[in-house]
Backbone as a chain_set.jsonl record, in Angstrom:
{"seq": "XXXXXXXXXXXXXXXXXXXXXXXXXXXXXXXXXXXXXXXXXXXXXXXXXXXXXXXXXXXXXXXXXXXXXXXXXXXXXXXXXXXXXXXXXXXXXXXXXXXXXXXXXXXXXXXXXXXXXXXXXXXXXXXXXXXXXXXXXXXXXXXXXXXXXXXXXXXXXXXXXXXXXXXXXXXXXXXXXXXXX", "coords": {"N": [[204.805, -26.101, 106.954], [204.487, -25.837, 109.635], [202.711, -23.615, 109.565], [200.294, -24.591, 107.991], [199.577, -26.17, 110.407], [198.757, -24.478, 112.602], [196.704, -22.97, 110.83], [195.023, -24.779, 110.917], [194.366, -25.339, 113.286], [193.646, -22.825, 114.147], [191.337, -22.772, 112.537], [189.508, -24.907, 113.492], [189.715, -24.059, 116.344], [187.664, -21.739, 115.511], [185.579, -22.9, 114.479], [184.391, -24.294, 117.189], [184.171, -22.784, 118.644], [181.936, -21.054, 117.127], [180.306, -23.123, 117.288], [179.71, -23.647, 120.024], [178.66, -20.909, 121.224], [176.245, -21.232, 118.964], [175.083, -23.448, 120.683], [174.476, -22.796, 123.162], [173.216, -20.409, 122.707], [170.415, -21.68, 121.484], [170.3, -23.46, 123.83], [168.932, -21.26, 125.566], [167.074, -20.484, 124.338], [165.458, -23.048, 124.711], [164.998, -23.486, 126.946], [163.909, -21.092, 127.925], [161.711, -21.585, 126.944], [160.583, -24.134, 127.967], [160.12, -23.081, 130.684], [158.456, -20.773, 130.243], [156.006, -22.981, 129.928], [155.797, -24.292, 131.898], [155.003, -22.525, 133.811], [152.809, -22.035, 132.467], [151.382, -24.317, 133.458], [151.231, -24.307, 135.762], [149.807, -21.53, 136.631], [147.486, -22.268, 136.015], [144.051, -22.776, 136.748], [142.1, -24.658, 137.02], [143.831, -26.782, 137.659], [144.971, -25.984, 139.8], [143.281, -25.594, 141.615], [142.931, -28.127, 142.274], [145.409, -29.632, 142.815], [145.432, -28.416, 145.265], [143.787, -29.472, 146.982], [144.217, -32.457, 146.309], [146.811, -32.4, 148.175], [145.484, -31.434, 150.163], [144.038, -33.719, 150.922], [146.65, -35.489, 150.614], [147.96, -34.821, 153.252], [145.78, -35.236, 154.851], [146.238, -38.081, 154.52], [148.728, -38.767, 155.901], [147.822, -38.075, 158.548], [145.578, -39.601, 159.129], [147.58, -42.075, 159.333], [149.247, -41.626, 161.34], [147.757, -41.278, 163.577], [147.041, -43.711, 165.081], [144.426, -45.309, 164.554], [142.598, -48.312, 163.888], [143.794, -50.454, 161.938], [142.269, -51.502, 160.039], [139.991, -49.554, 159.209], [141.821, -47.37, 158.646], [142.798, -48.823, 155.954], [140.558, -48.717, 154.611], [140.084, -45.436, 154.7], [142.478, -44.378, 153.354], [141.937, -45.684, 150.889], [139.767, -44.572, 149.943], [140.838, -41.846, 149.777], [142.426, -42.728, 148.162], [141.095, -43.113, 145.871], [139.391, -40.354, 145.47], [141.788, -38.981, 144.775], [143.235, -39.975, 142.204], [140.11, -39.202, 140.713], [139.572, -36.826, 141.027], [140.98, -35.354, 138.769], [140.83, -36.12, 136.49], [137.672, -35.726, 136.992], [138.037, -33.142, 136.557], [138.19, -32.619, 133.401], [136.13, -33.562, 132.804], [133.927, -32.606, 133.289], [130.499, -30.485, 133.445], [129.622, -27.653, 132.082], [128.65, -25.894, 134.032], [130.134, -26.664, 136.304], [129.293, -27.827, 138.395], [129.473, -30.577, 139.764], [132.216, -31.436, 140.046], [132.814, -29.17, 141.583], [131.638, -30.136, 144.161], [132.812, -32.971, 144.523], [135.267, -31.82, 144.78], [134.671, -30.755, 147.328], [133.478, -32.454, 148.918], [136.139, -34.083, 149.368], [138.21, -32.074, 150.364], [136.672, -30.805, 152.231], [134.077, -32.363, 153.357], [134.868, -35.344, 153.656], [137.515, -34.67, 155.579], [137.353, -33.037, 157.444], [134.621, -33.605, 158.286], [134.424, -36.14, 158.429], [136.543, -37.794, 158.82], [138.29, -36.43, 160.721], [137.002, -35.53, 163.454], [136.832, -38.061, 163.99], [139.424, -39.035, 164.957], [139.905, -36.856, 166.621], [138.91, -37.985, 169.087], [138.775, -39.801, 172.055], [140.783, -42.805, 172.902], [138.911, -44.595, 174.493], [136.62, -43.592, 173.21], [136.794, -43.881, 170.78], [136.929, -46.503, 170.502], [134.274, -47.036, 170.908], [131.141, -49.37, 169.396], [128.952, -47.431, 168.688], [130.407, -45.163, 167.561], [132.32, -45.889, 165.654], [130.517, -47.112, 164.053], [129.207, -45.346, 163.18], [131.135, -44.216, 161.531], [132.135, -45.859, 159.808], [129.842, -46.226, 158.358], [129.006, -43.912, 157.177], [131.877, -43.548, 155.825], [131.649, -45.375, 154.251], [128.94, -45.236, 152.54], [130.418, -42.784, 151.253], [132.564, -44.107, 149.865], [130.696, -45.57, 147.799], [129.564, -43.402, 146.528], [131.578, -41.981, 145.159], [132.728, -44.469, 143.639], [130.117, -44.786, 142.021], [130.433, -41.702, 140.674], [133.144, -42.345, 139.382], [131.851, -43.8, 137.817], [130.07, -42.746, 136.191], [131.683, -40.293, 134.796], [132.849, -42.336, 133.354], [131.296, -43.425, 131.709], [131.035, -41.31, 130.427], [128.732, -40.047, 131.247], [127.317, -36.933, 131.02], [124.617, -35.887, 131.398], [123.72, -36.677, 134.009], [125.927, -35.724, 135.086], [124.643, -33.075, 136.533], [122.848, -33.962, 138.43], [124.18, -35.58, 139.755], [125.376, -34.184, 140.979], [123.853, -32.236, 142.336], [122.386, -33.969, 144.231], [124.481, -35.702, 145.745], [125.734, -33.149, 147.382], [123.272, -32.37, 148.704], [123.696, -34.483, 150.364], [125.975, -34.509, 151.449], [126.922, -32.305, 152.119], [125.638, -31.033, 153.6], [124.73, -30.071, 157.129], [123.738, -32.372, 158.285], [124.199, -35.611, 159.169], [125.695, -38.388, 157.311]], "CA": [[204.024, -27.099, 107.63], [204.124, -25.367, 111.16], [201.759, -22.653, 109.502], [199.234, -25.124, 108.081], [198.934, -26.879, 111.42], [198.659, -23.655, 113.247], [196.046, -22.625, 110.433], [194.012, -25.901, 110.672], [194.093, -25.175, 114.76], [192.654, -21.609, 114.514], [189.808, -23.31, 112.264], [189.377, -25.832, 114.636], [188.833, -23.286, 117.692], [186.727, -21.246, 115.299], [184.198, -23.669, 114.712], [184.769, -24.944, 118.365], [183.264, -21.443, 119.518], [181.036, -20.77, 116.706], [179.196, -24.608, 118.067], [179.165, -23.457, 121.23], [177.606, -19.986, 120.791], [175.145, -21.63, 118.489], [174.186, -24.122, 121.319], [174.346, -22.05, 124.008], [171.42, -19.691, 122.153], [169.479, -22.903, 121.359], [169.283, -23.41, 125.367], [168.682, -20.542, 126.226], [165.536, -20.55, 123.933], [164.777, -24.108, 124.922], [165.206, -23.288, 128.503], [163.142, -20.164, 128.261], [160.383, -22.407, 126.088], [159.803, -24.576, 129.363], [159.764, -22.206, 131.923], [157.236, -20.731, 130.034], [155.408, -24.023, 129.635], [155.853, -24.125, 133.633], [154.491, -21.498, 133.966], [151.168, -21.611, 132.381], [150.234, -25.227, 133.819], [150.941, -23.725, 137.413], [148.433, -20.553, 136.588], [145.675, -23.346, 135.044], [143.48, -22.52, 137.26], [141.838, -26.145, 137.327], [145.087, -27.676, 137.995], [145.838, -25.318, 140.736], [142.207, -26.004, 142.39], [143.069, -29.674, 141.917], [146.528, -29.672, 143.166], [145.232, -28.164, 146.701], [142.438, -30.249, 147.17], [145.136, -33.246, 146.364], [147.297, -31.453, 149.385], [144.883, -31.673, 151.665], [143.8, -35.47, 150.858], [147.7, -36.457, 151.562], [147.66, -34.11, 154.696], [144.841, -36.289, 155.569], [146.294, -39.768, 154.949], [149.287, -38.995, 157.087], [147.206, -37.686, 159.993], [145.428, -41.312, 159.253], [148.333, -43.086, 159.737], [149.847, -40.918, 162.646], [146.614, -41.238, 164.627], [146.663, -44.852, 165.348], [143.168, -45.76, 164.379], [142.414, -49.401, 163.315], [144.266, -50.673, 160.17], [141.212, -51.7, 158.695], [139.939, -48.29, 159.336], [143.161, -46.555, 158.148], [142.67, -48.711, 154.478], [139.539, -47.914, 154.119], [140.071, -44.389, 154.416], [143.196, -44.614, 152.303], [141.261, -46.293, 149.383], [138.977, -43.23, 149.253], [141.738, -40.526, 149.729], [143.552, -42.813, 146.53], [140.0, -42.787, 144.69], [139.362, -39.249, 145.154], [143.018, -38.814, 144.09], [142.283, -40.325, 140.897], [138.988, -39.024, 140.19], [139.995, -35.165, 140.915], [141.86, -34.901, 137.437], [139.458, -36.929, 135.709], [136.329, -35.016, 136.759], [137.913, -31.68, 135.814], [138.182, -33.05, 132.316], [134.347, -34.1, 132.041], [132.947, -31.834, 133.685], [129.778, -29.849, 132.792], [130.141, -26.078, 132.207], [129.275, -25.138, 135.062], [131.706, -27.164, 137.309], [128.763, -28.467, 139.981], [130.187, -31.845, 140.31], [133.444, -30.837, 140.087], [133.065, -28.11, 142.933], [130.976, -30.987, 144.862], [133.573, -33.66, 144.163], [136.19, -31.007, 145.451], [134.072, -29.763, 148.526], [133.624, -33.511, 149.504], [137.388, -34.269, 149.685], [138.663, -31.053, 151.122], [135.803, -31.037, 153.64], [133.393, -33.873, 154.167], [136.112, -36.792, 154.381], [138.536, -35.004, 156.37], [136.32, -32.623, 158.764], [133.426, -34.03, 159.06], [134.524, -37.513, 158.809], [137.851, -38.529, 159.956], [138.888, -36.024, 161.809], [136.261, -36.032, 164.44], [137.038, -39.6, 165.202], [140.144, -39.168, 165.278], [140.431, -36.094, 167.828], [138.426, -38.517, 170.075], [139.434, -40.25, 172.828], [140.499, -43.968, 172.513], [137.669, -44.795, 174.883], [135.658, -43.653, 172.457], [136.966, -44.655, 169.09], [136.796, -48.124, 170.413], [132.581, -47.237, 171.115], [130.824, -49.601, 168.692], [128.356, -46.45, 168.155], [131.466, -43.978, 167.048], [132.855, -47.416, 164.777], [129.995, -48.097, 162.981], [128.951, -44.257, 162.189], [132.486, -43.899, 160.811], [132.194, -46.952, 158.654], [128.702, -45.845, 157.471], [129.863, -42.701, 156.554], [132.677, -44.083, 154.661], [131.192, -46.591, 153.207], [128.177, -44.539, 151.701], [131.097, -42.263, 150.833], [132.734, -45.165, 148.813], [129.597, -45.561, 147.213], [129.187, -42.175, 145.751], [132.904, -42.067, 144.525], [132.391, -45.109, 142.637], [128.891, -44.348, 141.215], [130.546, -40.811, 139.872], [133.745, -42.93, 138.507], [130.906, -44.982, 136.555], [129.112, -41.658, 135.395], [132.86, -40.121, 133.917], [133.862, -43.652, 132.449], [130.366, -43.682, 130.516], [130.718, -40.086, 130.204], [126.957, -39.318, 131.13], [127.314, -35.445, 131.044], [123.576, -35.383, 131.55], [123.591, -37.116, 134.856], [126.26, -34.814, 136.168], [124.024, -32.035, 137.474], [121.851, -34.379, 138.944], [124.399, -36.332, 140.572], [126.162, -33.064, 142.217], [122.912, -32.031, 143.29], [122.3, -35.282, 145.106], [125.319, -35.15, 146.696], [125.322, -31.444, 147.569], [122.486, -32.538, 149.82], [123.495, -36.04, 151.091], [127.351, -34.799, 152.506], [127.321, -31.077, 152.308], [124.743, -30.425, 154.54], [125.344, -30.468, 158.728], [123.462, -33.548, 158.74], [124.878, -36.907, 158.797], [125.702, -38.632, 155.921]], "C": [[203.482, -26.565, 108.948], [202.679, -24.145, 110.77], [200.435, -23.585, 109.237], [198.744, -25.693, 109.196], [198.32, -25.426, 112.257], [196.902, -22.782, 112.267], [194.424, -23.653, 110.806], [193.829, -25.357, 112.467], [193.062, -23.965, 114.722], [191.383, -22.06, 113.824], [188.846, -24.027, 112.98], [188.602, -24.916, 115.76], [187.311, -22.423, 116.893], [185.642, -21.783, 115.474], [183.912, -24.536, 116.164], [183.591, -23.971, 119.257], [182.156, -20.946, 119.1], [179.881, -22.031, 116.984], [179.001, -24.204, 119.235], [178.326, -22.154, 121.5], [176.016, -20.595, 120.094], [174.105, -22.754, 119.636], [173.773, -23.587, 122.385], [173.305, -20.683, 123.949], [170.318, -20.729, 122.011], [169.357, -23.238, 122.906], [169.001, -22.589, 125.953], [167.119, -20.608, 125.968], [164.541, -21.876, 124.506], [164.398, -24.037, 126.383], [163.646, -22.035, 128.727], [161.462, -20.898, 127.971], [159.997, -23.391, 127.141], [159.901, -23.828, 130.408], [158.732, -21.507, 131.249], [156.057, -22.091, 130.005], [154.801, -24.486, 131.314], [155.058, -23.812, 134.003], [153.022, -21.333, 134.219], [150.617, -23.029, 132.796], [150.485, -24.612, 135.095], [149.73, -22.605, 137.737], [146.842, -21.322, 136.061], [145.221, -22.892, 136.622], [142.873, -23.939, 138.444], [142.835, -27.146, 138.216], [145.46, -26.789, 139.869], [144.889, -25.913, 142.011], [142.882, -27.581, 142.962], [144.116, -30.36, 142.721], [146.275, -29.276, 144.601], [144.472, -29.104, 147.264], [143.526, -31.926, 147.039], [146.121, -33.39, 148.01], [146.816, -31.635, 150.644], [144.631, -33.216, 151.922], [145.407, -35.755, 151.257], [148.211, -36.033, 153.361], [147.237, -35.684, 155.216], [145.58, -37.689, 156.058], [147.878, -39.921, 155.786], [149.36, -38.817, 158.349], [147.073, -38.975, 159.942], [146.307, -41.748, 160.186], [149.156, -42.552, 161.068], [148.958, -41.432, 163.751], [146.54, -42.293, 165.534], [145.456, -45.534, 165.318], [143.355, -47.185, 163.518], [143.024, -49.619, 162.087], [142.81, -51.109, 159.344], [140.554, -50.273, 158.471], [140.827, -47.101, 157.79], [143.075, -47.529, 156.948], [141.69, -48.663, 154.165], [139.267, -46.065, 153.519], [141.323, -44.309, 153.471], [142.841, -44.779, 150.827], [140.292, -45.318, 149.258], [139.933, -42.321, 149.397], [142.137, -41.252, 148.042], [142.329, -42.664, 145.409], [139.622, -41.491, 144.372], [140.78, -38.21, 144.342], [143.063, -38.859, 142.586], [141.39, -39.874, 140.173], [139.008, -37.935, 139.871], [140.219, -34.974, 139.399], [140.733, -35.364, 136.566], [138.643, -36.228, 135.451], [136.471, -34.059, 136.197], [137.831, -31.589, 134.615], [137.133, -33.091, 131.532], [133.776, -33.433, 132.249], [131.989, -31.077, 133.065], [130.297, -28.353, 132.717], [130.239, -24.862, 133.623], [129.901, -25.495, 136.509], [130.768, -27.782, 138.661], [129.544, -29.404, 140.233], [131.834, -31.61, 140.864], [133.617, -30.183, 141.558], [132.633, -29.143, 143.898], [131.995, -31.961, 145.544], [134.898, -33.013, 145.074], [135.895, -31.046, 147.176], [134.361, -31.224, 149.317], [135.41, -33.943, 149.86], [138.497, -33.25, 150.518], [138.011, -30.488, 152.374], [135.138, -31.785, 154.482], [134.502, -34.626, 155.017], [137.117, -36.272, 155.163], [137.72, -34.266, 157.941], [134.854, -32.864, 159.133], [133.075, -35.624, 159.489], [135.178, -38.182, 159.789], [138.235, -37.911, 160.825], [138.398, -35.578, 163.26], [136.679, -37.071, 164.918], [138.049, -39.563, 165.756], [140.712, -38.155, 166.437], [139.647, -37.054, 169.313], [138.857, -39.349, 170.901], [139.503, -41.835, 172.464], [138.985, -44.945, 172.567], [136.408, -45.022, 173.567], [135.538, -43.94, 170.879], [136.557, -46.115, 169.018], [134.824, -48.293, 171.092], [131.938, -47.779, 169.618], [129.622, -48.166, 167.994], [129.033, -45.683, 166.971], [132.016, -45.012, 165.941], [131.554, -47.261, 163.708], [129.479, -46.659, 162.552], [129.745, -44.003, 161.248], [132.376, -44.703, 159.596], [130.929, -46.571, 157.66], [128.596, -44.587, 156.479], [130.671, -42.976, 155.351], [132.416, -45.279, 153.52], [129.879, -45.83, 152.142], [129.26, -43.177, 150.961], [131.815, -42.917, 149.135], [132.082, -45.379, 147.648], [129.684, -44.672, 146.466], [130.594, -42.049, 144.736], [132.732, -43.226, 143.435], [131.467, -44.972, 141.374], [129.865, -42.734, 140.462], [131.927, -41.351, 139.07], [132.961, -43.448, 137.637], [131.065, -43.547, 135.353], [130.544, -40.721, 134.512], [133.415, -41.275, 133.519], [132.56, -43.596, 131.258], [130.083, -41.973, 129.909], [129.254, -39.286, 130.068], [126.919, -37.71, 131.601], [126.023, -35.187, 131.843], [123.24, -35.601, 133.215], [124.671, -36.44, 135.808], [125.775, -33.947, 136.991], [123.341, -33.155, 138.469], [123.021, -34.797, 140.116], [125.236, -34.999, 142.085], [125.62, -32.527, 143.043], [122.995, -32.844, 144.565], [123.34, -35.192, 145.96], [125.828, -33.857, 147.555], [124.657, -31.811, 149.079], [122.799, -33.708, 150.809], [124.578, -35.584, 152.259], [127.753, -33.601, 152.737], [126.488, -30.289, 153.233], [125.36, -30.358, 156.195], [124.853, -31.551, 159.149], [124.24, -34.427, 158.632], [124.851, -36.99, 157.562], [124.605, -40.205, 155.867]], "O": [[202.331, -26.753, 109.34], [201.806, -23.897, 111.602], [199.515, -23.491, 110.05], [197.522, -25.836, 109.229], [197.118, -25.54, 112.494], [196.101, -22.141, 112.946], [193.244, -23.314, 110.897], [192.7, -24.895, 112.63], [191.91, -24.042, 115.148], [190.327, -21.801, 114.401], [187.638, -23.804, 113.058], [187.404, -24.936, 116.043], [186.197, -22.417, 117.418], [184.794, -21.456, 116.303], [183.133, -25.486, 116.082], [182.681, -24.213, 120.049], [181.327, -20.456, 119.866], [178.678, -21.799, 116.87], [177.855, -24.436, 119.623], [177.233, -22.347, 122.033], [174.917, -20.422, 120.623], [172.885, -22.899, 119.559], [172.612, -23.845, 122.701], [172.777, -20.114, 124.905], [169.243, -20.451, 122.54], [168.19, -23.298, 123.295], [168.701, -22.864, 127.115], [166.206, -20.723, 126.786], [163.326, -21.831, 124.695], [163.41, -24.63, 126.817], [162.678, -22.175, 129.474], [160.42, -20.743, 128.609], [158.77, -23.478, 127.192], [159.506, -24.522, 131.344], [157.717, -21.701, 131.917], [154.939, -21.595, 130.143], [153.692, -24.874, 131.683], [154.22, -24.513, 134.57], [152.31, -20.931, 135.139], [149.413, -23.164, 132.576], [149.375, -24.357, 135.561], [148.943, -22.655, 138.682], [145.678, -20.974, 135.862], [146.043, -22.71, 137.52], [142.986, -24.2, 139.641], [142.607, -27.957, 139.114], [146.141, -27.224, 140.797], [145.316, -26.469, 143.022], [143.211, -27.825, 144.123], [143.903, -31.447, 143.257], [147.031, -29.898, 145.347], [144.872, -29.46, 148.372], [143.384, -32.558, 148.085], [146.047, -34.355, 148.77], [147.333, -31.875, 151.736], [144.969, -33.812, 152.944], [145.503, -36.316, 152.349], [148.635, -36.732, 154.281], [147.814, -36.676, 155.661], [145.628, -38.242, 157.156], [148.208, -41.013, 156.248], [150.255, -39.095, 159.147], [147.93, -39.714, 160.428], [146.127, -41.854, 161.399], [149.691, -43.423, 161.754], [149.433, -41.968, 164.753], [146.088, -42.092, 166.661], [145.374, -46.461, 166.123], [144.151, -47.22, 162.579], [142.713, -48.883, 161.151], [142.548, -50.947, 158.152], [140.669, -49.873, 157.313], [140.561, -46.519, 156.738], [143.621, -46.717, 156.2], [141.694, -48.496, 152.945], [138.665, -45.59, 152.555], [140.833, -44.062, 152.369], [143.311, -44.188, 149.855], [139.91, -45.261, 148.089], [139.495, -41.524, 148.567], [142.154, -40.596, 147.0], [142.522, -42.197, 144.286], [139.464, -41.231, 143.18], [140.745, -37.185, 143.661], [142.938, -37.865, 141.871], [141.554, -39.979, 138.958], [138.636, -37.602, 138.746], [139.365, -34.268, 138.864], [139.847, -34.659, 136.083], [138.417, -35.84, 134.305], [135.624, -33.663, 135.396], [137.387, -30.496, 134.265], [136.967, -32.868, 130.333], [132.801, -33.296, 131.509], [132.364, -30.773, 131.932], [131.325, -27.99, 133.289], [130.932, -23.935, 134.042], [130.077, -24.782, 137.497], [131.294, -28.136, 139.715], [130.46, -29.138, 141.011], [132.308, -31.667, 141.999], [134.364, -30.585, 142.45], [133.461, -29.117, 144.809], [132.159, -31.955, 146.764], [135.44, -33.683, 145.952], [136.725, -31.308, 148.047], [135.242, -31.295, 150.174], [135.593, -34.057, 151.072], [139.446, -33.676, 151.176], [138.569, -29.889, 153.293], [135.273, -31.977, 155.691], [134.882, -34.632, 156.188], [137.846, -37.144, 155.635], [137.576, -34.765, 159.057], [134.169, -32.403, 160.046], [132.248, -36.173, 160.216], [134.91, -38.766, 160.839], [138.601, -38.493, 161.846], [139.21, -35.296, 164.141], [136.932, -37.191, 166.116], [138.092, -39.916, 166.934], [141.712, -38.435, 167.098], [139.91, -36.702, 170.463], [139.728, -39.965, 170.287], [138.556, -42.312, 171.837], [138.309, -45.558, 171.741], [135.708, -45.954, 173.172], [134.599, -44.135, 170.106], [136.087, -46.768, 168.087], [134.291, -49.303, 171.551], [132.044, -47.014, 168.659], [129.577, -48.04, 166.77], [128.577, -45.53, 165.837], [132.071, -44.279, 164.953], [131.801, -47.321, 162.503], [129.246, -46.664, 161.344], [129.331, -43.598, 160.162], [132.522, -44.219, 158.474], [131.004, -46.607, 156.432], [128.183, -44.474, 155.325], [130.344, -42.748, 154.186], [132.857, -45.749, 152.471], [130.021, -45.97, 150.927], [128.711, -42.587, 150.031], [131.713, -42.537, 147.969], [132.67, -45.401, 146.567], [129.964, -45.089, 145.342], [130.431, -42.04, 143.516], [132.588, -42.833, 142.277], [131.783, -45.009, 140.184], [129.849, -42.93, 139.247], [131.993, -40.83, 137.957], [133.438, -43.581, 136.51], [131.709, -43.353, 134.322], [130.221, -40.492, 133.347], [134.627, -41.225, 133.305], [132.82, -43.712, 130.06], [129.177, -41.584, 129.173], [128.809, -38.428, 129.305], [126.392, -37.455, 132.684], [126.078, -34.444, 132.822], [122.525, -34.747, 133.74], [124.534, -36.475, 137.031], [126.248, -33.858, 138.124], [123.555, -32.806, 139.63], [122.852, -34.414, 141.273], [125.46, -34.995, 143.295], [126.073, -32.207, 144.142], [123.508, -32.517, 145.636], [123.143, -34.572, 147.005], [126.428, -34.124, 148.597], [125.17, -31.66, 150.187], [122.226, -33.839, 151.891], [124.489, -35.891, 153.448], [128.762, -33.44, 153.423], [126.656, -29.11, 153.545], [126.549, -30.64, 156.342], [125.239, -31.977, 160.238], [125.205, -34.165, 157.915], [124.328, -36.222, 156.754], [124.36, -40.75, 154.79]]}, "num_chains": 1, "name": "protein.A"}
């Protein structure tokens, strides 16, 4: 009797060790099978663009809120940092081949809205934040900003491909220039 129990035990550990070997190769592979997977959305290229340009938009909206500028202000600009948030992933999706909007779309969120918009006002003195002049350029700005963000959500919800060049153009010139907006 003492041998069968002692026999049934060593079976026992066998298959005890031969399960754990067997799972312990199965994660290694599974393990290795997402770190590759990792891997290649971090090198996407798109994603990587996308992911900086993201980066800088939350930068932005906790300068915003650091700054002390007007709460109505501060959700205005908010609600375009969260629309361009949004839209980023989106556009790279629809985009035409050769990426105008896209790069446009980019350029505007990583440059317009934070250096040529907000962060002017906001290095400015209270004095002068509270100048209806410096107020209502800001708002005009952002608000024809608004505008354009929406209008290119339309143009990727109806997926008008054809109206992408046009519209990246258009914008190109309206917010990428040194003029006003």
């Amino acid at each position: 009797m003492t041998i069968g129990i002692l026999i049934a035990l060593a079976i026992i550990l066998a298959i005890t060790i031969a399960a754990w070997i067997i799972l312990n190769k199965t994660n290694k592979k599974s393990t290795t099978a997402s770190t590759d997977k990792q891997n290649a959305e971090t090198t996407d290229p798109k994603k990587a663009r996308t992911d900086l340009v993201v980066e800088t938009l939350l930068k932005l909206n906790i300068d915003i809120r650091i700054s002390g500028i007007t709460e109505k202000t501060m959700l205005v600009c908010e609600d375009i940092i969260d629309s361009l948030i949004n839209l980023l992933p989106r556009i790279e999706e629809q985009d035409t081949l050769d990426g105008e909007l896209s790069w446009t779309v980019r350029r505007i969120a990583s440059e317009y809205l934070p250096n040529k918009c907000v962060y002017p006002y906001i290095r400015l003195s209270q004095a002068q934040r509270d100048s209806e002049e410096n107020i209502s350029s800001l708002n005009q700005s952002l608000s024809k900003l608004k505008t354009e963000i929406t209008n290119i959500d339309e143009l990727i919800a109806k997926k008008d491909v054809q109206s992408f060049k046009s519209k990246a153009e258009f914008l190109n010139q309206r917010f990428m220039t040194d003029g006003e907006a």
